[in-house]
C-alpha positions in Angstrom: 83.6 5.9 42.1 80.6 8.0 40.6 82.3 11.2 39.4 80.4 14.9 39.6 79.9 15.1 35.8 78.4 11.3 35.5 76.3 12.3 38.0 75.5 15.5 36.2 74.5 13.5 33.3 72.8 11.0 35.0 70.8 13.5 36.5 69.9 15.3 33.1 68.5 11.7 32.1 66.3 11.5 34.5 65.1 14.8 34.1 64.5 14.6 30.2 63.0 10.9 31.2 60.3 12.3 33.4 59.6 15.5 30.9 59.1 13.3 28.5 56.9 11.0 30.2 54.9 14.4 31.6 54.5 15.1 27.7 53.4 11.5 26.5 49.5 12.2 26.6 50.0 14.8 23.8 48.8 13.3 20.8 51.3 15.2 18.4 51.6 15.4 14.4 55.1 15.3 14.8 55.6 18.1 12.0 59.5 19.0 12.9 60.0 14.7 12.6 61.6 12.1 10.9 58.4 10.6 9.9 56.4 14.1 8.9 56.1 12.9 5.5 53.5 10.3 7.1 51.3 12.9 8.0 50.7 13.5 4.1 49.9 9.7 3.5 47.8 9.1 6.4 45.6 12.3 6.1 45.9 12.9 2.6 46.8 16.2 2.3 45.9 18.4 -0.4 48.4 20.5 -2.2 47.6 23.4 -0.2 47.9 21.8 3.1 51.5 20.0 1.8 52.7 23.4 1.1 51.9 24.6 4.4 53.1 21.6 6.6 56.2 22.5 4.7 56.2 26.0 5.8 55.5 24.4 9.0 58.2 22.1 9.1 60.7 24.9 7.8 59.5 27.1 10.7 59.6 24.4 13.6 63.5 24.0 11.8 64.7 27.1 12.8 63.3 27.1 16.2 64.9 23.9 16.7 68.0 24.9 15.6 67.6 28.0 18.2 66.8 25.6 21.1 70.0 23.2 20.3 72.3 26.6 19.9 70.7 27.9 23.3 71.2 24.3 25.0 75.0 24.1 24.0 75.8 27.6 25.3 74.1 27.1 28.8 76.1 23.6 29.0 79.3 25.4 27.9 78.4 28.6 29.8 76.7 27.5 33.5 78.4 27.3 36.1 78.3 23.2 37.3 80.5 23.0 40.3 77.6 22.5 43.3 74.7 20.5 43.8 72.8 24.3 43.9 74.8 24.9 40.6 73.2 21.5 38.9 70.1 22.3 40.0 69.7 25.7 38.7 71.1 24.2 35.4 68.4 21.5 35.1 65.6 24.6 36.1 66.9 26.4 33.4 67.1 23.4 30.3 63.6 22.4 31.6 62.5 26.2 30.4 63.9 25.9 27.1 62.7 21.9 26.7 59.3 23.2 27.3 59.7 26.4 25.3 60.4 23.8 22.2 57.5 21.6 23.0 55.1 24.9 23.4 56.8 25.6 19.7 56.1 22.2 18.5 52.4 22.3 19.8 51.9 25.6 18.5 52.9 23.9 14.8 50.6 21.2 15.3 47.6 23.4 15.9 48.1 25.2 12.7 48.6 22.1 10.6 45.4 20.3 12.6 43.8 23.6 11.9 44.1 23.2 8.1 42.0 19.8 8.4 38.9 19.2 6.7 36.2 17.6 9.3 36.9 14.1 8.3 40.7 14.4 8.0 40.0 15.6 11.9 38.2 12.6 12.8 40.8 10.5 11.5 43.2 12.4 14.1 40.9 12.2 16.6 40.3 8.5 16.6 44.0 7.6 16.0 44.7 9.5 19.4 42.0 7.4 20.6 43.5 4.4 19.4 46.7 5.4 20.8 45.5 6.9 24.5 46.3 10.3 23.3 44.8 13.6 24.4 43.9 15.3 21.0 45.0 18.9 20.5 41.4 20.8 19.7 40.7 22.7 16.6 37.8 23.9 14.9 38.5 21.6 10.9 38.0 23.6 8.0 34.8 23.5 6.2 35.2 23.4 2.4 33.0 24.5 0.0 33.4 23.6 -3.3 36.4 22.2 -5.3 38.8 20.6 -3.0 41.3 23.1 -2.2 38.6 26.3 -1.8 38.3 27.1 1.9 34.9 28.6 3.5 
């Protein structure tokens, strides 16, 4: 027999399946990743953009942290007894999922922002590639020495 709290899990899968799938036409950088480090190899950062994606990365850290910390205490802290109960729980983790992803996105677009025009291109025809919705910016023009924005 299928007890409450299996259900309750169950039901939180589903829910982070179908986020996730909602979210899947992003085409993301990744910054706050595993693989972030990629980011510098594939697009060839300068030394100015490294030192910001690790600012970035730091940053996107903390909030992350935040979000996990805020997670744990509305597990340990809602109430989880009803079906009315469960559903107000999932309403609320959804807000804080998506208040991540809005962090996340908002990290991107700084680091996409730093991009020269063909460091851009490169994004934009990998999210091609990949059947990705790119995340618009205006690149950098540089003038000069690499390094020197305009």
């Amino acid at each position: 027999m299928v007890t409450l709290r299996q259900f309750c899990a169950f039901a939180a899968f589903l829910l982070f399946i179908s986020y996730g799938n909602a979210q899947v036409l992003e085409c993301t950088l990744d910054i706050g990743g595993r693989n972030s480090e990629n980011v510098s190899d594939i697009f060839q950062l300068n030394e100015g953009q490294k030192s910001q994606m690790e600012v970035l990365r730091e940053e996107y850290s903390i909030a992350y942290t935040t979000f996990e910390e805020q997670s744990q205490k509305l597990l340990d802290e809602h109430p989880q007894s009803t079906t009315d109960e469960l559903t107000t729980l999932a309403g609320k983790y959804r807000a804080l999922q998506e208040k991540i992803m809005e962090v996340s996105r908002t990290i991107d677009k700084k680091m996409l922002s730093s991009f020269n025009q063909r460091q851009y291109d490169l994004y934009l025809s990998l999210c091609h590639e990949a059947f990705r919705r790119p995340i618009e910016v205006t690149p950098v023009i540089y003038d000069g020495p690499i390094g020197e924005k305009k």
